[in-house]
PLY file of the C-alpha trace (Angstrom):
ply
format ascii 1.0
element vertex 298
property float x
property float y
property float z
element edge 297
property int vertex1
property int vertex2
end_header
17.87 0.89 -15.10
21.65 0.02 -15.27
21.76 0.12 -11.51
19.42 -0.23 -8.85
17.94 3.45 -7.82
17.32 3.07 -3.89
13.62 4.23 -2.89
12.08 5.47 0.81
8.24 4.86 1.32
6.43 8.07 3.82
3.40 6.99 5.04
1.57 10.22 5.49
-2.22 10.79 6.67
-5.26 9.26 4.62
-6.03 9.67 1.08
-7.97 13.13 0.40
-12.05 12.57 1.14
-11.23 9.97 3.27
-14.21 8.39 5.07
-14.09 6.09 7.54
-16.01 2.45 7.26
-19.66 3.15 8.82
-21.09 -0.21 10.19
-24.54 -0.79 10.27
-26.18 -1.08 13.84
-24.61 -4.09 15.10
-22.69 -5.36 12.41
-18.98 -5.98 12.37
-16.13 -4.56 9.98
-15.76 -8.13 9.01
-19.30 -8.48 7.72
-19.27 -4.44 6.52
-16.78 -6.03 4.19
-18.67 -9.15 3.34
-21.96 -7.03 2.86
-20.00 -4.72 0.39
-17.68 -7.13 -1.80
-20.08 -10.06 -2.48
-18.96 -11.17 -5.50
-15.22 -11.13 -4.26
-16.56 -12.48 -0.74
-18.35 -15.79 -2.85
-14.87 -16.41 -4.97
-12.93 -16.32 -1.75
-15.15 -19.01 0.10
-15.14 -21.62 -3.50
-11.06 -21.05 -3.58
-10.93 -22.05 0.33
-13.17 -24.73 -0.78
-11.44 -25.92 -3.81
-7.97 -25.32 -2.58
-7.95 -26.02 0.85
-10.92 -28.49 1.14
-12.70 -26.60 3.43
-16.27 -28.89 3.89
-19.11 -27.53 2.03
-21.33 -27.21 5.65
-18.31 -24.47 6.70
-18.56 -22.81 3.39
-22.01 -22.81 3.61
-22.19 -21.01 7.25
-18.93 -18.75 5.72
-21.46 -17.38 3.17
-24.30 -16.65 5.08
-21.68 -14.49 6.94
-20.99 -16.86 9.86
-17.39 -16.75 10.70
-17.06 -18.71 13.88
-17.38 -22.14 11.80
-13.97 -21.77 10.28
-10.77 -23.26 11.31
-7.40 -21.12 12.26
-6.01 -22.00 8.91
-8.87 -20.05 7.22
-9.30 -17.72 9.72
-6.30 -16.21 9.11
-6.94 -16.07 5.51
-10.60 -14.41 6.33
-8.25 -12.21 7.74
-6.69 -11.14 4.87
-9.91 -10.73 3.08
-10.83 -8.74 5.22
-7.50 -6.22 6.29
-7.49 -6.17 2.16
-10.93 -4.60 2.02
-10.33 -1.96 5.03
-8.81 1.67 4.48
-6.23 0.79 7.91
-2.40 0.73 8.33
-1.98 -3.12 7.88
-2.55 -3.20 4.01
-0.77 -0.37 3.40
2.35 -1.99 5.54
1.72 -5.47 4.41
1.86 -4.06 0.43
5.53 -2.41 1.30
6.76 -4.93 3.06
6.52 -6.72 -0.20
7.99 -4.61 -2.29
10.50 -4.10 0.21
11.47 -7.23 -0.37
12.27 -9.38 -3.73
9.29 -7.75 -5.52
11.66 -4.39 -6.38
14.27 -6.05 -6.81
13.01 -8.59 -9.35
10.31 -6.71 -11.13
11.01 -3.74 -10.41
14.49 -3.27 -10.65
14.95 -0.80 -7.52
15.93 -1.18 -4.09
12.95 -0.26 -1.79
15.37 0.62 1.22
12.93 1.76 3.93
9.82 2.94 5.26
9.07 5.60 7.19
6.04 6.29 9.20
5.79 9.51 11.35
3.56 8.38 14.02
1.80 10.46 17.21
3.46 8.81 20.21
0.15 7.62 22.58
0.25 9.04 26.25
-0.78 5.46 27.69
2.33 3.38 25.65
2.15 1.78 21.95
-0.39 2.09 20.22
-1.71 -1.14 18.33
-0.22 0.10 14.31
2.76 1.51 15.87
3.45 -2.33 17.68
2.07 -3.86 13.86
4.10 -1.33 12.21
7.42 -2.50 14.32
6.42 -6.72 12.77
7.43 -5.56 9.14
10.06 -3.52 9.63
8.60 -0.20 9.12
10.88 2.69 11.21
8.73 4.52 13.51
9.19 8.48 13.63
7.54 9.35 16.92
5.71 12.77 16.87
5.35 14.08 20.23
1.67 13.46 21.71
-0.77 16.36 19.98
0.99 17.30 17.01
-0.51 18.36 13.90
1.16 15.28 11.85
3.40 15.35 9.65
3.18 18.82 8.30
7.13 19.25 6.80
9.10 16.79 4.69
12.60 18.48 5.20
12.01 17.22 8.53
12.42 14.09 7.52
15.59 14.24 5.62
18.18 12.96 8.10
15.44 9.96 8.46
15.23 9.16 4.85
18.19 6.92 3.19
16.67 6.30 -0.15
17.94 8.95 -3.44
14.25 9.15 -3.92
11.36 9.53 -1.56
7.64 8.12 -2.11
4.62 9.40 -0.29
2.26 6.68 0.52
-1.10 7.96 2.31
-1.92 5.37 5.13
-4.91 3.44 4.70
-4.62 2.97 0.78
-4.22 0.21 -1.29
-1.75 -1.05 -3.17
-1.19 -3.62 -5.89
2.12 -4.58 -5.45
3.10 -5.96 -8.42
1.48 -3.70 -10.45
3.06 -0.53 -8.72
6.77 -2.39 -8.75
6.16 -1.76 -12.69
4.69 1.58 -12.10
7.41 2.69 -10.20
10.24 1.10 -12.18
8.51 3.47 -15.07
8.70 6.20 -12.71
12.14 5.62 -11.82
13.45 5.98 -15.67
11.45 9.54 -15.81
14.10 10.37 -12.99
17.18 8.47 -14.18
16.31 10.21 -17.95
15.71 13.60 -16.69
18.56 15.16 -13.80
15.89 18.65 -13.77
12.90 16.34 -12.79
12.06 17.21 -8.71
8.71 15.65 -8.66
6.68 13.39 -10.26
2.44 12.70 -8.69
0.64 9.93 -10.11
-2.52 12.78 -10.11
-3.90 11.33 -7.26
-3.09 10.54 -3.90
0.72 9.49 -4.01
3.78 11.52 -4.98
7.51 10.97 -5.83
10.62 13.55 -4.48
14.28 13.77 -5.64
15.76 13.44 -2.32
18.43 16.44 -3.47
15.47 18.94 -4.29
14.06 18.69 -0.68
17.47 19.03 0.43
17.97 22.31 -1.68
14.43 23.06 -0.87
15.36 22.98 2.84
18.51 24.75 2.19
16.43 27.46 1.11
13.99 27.90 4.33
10.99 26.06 2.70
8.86 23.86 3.87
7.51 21.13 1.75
3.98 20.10 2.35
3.00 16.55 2.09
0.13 17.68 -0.03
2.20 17.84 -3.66
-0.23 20.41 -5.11
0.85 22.43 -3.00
4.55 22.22 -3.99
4.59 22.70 -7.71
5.27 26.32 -7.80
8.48 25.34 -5.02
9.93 23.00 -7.07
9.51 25.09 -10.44
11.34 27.96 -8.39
13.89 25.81 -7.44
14.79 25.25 -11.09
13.62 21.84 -11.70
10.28 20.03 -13.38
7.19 18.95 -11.65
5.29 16.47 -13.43
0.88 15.64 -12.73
0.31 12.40 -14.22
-3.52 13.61 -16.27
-5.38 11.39 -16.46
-4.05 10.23 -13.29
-2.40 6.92 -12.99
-2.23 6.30 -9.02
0.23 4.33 -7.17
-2.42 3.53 -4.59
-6.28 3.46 -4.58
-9.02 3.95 -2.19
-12.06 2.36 -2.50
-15.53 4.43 -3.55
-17.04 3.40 -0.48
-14.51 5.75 1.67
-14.58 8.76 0.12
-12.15 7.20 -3.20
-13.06 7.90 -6.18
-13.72 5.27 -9.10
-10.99 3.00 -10.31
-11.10 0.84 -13.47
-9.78 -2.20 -13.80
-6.96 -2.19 -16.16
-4.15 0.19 -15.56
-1.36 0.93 -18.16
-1.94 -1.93 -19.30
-1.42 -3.90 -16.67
-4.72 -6.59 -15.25
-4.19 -7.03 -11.60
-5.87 -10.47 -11.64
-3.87 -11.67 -14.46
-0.33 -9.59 -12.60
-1.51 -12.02 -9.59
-1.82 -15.12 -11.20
1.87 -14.38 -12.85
3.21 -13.20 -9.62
1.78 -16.37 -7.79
3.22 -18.43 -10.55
6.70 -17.25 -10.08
7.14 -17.34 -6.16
5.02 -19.66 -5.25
6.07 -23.34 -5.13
3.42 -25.10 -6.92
1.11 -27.61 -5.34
0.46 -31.39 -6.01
-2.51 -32.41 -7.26
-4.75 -34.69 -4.81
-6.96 -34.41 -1.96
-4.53 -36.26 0.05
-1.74 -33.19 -0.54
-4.28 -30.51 0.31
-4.23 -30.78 3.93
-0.79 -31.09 3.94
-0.09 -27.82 2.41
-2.77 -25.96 4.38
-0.45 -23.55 6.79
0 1
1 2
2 3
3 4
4 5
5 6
6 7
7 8
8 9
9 10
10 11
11 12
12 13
13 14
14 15
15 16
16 17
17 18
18 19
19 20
20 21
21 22
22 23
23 24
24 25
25 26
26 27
27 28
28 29
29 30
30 31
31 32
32 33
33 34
34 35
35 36
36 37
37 38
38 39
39 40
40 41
41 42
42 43
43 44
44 45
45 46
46 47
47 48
48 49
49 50
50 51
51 52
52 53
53 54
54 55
55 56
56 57
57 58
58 59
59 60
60 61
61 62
62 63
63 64
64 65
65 66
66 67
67 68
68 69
69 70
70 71
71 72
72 73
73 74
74 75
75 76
76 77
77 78
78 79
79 80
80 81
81 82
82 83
83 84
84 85
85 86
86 87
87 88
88 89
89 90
90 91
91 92
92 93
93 94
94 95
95 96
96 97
97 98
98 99
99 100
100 101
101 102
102 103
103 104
104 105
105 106
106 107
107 108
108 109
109 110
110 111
111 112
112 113
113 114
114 115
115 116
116 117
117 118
118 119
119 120
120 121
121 122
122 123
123 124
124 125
125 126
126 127
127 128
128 129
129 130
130 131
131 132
132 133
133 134
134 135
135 136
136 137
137 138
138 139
139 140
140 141
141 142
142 143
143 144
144 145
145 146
146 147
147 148
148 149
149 150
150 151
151 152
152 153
153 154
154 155
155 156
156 157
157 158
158 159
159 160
160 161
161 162
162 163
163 164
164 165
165 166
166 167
167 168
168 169
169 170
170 171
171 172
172 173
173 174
174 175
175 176
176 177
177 178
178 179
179 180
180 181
181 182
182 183
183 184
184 185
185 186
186 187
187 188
188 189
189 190
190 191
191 192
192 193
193 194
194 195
195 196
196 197
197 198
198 199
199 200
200 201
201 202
202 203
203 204
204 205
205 206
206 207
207 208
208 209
209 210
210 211
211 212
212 213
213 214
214 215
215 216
216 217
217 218
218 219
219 220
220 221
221 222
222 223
223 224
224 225
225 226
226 227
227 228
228 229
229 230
230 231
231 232
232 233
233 234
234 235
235 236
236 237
237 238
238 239
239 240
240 241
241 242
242 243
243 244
244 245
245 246
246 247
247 248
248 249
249 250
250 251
251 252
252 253
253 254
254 255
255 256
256 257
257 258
258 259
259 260
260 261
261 262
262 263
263 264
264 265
265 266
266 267
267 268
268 269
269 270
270 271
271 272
272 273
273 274
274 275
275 276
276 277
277 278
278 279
279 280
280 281
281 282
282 283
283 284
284 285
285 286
286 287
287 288
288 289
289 290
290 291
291 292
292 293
293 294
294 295
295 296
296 297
């Protein structure tokens, strides 16, 4: 792209066949997570281990699921394992934020200028995402208290700065660097083709030209959040809707809510391998030396 196209993220409601997580009798969504991703659960305890010299007697008690024997410093980084591993708000908003930031820019090419999350406003005062949501910048539309959700995108259009809007179902996950690729792809379908109104990745996300809601609205329709609904609107309208099939999703949902299967390589892209790179390039890197590990623990 000779220029930087400017992007708004929607967060709309959860993925279709949603499910929430389902806890065993007295087990935690911490150890729902741990009990489900045991493979990625053991490589997380070695790296704190390796990396941040975490004793072998805390590693020890971390894999037999005992979480009260680590420090803050890994704590908060359990954290992250976990919030990673959970269908909620905060890795949705923590995967934006990124890209919001020098991810687009760099890799992507595009300028992620906002996101937008329509939000039920809570009779008793903020609710915890809306207070989480307000940390990373994400602009709150308050819905008044019982309303169906966001049910209209024209009614978002004097909200929404970006040329192009991108709906992003709450509770999915996102590889950012992967999708700042994905998108910058995306973006060049757009920039190549002035008729194209609407791209889906055949899943659970969607791409608008911000002009064909704007005619759309113009017109007296209303433009569900749910793109298969909205083919036949935009092809009326004059302009091309494309269904990525097979489908090639800009965010994922794990099998074990309601998600269906995901395979590991997409477009050619490895996410383990796009992390290592990505780590590589922003990351400062670190001495060698048990002396300079607990230094650099934060």
């Amino acid at each position: 792209m000779t220029h930087k196209v400017s992007l708004s993220a929607i967060i709309t409601g959860p993925p279709r066949g949603f499910e929430r997580p389902k806890p065993q009798p007295g087990e935690t969504l911490a150890h729902l997570v741990i009990r489900n991703f045991p493979d990625q659960w053991r490589g997380f305890v070695e790296e704190m281990r390796t990396d941040y010299a975490v004793p072998s007697s805390t590693t020890m008690h971390l894999l037999e699921g005992n979480l009260d024997a680590a420090d803050l410093t890994v704590r908060a980084k359990i954290e992250d394992f976990i919030t990673y591993r959970l269908p909620g708000y905060a890795r949705t908003i923590k995967a934006l934020a990124e890209l919001q930031g020098d991810l687009g820019l760099t890799i992507g090419g595009f300028k992620l200028l906002q996101t937008v999350w329509p939000l039920e406003r809570h009779t008793a005062g903020e609710s915890a995402g809306h207070a989480y949501a307000k940390t990373r910048g994400v602009e709150v539309l308050l819905l008044p208290p019982g309303a169906p959700g966001l049910v209209d995108l024209t009614r978002l259009l004097g909200s929404i700065r970006g040329q192009f809007a991108w709906l992003v179902p709450v509770g999915s996950r996102i590889e950012p660097f992967a999708v700042a690729i994905q998108l910058m792809r995306t973006l060049r379908m757009f920039e190549s083709d002035d008729a194209l109104g609407m791209y889906c990745d055949g899943l659970y996300s969607s791409i608008y030209r911000l002009n064909v809601l704007r005619e759309l609205a113009e017109r007296g329709h209303k433009v569900s959040p749910d793109s298969n609904s909205n083919s036949s609107l935009i092809f009326e309208a004059g302009y091309k809707a494309i269904s990525a099939d097979p489908p090639v999703p800009f965010c994922h949902l794990e099998a074990l809510y309601g998600g269906r299967q995901e395979t590991v390589h997409r477009n050619g892209i490895s996410f383990p391998a796009a992390r290592k790179w990505l780590q590589n390039l922003f990351e400062k890197p670190r001495q060698d030396g048990d002396s300079n590990r607990q230094h650099e623990q934060r």
